[in-house]
Each structure stands twice: as C-alpha cells, then as structure tokens.
C-alpha positions in Angstrom: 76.2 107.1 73.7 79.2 109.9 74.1 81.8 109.6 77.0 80.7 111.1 80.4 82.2 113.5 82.3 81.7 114.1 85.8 81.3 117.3 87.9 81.7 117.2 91.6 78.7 119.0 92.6 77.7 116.0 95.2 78.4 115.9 99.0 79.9 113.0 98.8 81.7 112.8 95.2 82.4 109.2 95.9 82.7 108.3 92.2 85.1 110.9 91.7 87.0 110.4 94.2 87.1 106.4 93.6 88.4 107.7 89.3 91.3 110.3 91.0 89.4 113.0 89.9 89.7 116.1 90.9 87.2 118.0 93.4 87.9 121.5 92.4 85.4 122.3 89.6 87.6 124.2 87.3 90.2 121.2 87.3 87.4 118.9 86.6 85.6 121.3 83.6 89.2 120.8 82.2 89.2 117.4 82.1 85.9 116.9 80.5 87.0 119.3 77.8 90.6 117.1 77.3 88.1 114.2 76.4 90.6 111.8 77.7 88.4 108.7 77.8 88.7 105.1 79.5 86.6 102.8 79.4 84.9 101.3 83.2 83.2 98.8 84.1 79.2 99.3 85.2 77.4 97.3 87.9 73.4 96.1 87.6 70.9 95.4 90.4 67.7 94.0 88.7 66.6 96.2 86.6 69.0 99.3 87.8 72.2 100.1 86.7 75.0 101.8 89.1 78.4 103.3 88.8 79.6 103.3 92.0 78.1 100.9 94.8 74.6 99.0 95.8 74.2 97.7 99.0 71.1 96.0 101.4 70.9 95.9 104.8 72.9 98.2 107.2 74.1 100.8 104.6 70.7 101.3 103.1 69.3 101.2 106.4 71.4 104.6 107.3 70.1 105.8 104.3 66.9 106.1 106.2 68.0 107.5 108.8 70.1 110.0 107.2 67.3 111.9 105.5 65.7 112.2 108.7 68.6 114.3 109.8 67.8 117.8 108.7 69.6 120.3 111.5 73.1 118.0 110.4 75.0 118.8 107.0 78.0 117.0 105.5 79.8 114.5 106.4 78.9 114.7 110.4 75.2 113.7 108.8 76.4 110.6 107.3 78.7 109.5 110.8 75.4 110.2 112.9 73.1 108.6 110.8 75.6 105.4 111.0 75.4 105.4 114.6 71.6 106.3 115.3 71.4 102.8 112.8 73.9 100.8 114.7 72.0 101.4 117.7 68.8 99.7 116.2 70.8 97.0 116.1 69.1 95.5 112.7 69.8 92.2 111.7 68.9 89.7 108.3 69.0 86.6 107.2 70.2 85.7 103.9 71.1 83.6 101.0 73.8 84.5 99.2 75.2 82.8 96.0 77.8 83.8 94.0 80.1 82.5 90.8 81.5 80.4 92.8 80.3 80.5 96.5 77.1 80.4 98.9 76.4 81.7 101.9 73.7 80.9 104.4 72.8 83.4 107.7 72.4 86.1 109.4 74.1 89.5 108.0 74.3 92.9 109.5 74.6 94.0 106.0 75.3 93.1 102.2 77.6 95.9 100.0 78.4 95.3 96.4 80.7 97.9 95.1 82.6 98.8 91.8 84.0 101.9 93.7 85.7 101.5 97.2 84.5 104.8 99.0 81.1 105.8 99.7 79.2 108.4 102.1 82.5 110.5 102.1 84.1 109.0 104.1 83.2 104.9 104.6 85.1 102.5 102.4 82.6 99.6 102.4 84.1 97.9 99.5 87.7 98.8 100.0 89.5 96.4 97.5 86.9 97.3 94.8 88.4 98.3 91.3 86.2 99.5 88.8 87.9 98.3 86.0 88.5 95.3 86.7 85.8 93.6 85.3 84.6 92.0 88.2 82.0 93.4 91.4 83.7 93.5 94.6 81.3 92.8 97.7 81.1 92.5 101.3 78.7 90.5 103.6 79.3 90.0 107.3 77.5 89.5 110.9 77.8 91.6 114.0 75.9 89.9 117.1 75.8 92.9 118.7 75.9 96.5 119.3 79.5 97.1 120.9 81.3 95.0 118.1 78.9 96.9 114.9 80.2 100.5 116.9 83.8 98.6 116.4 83.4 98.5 112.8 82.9 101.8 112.4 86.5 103.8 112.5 87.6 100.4 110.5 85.4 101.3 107.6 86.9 104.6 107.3 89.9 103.0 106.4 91.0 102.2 103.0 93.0 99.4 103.2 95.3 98.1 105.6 93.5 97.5 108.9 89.6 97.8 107.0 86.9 96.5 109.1 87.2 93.4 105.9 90.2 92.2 108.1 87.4 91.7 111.1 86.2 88.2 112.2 82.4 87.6 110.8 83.1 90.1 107.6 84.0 88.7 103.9 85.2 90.3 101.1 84.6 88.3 97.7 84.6 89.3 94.0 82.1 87.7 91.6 80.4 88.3 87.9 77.1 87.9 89.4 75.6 87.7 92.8 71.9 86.8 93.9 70.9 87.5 97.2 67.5 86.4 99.2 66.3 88.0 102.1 64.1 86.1 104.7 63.1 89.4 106.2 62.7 92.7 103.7 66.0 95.2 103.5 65.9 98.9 101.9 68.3 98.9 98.7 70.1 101.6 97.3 72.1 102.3 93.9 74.9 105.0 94.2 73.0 106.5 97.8 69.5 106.8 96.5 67.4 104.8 97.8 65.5 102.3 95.3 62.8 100.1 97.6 62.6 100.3 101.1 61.3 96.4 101.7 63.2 94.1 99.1 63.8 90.9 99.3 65.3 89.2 96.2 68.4 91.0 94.6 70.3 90.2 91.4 73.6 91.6 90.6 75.5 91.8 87.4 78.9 93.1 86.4 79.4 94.7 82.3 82.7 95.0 82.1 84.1 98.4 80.1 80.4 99.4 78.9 80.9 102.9 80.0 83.4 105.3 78.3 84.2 108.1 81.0 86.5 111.3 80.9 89.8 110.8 82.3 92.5 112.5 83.3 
C-alpha cells in the first residue's frame, strides 16, 4: 500500500492537527505532492483499525448526542453535546487490564488514543504520541455531575494543567489493552461511531505500519 496523504476537509481535522499539518488546503496538496513520508504507528479495536483515537464510555456517549444536534455547527456542536452528556450523568463499570496493570470499577469513561486532540478542541489523550510505538489511554471516575462539568475546560488543555492531573483520572501507556464492560458502552474509532451497546473491547498497538505524507 502507497503512503497517505491527508486533506483537511473534516470539522475537526484532529489527525492533522495531532501530525503539524497544515489546515489550509493548498499547503496540505503541496505536501502530499513533496511525498515526504514517515512512517506512524496505527491503533486496533477488535476487528477495526484507527489512526487517531477510540474511546467507550463518556466520549462515545457525546457522540450520540452530538448527531442529535442539528440547528448547532462546529465546534459549539461538539461543547454542547459534552454538556447535554455530562448532565446524564452516565456511569460504567469496568475491567481493565493492560501490559502491565488492572483496573477494577466504576469509569465515567475509557479513551485510548494514538493522537492527543479530538472533537476540535478536547485533548482526551493529551500525552499521546503517535509514533511512539505505544497507545496512550485514559480511564477515570467522576461521582458526580459538578466535578464531570470540572473536567471539561481541563480537557481542552494540552498539557500542563489537563484534566489527566485530576484526582480519579489515569493516564497509562500499554501495547494492548482489554477492557470488559458490566453494563454496555457506545464505541467509536476516529469519531464514528462503531456499536452503540459493546461490552468487550480489545486494543492493539502496530507500531510504524502506516507510511504517511509529511512535511
């Protein structure tokens, strides 16, 4: 398979944005035609690959809501479908096993990223690095509605004073992660919904399997 090149045509252009490349889409035609390639790592969810993030739980769960919005576009969609979630207050209970870690409880939510940014403007994942050869992810509990409101400015920030930093939220990095659900979650790969009742993820990380156009 050839390199890929990406053109931000998205609302969100997460992916480009985590890769430094450029928005505008003359600068990013250019690049593709350069043919500067690197090579980046690609995550797996079962039987679904992703380039940029997967999560269960509360992202997914704005998901729903979000393309229930229709009189909202851009960015303002994604902050009001965050907070019409938040307000439903949902909650799981998982198992959560990684390389070299469990976790047993109740989580708010469950994001496994390769790319730190998503929804435009959220950095759910903020110390991930795809090319690292490794998944970054983040599981955590809030209790209630007030302190999941409080972790909403944090996760617009990309590093230093990220929601991560909050009590109740960990950040790990892994090779593989397998996460059960006692009560069903949506799922989504790179914002597009893939179930909306799973309960048994697997995750995977292939280190440098796809060659990508670069500055």
């Amino acid at each position: 398979m050839g390199p890929l090149g990406i053109l931000p045509l998205g609302t969100a252009n997460d992916l480009a944005y985590n890769l430094s490349l450029p928005i505008n889409l003359q600068s990013a035609a250019q690049i593709i035609k350069t043919g500067n390639t690197q090579r980046m790592d690609i995550g797996k969810v079962n039987d679904l690959y992703f380039a940029n993030n997967s999560a269960a739980g509360l992202e997914p769960y704005v998901t729903t809501k979000q393309i229930r919005i229709t009189w909202i576009s851009g960015i303002l969609r994604y902050l009001v479908a965050a907070v019409w979630a938040i307000m439903d207050r949902p909650k799981w209970v998982a198992n959560i096993k990684w390389d070299d870690g469990e976790y047993n409880g109740p989580v708010s939510l469950v994001t496994i990223g390769n790319g730190s940014r998503s929804g435009g403007v959220f950095y759910m994942i903020p110390h991930a690095d795809p090319f690292d050869g490794k998944l970054t992810f983040v599981y955590g509990y809030r209790s209630t509605r007030r302190a999941m409101l409080a972790t909403l400015p944090r996760a617009m920030k990309p590093d230093v004073g990220s929601y991560v930093e909050m009590d109740g939220i960990f950040e790990q990095k892994a090779t593989w992660i397998k996460i059960h659900l006692e009560n069903p979650s949506p799922a989504h790969t790179d914002g597009e919904l893939f179930s909306d009742a799973i309960q048994d993820l697997e995750y995977r990380i292939y280190p440098g399997r796809l060659q990508i156009l670069m500055p």
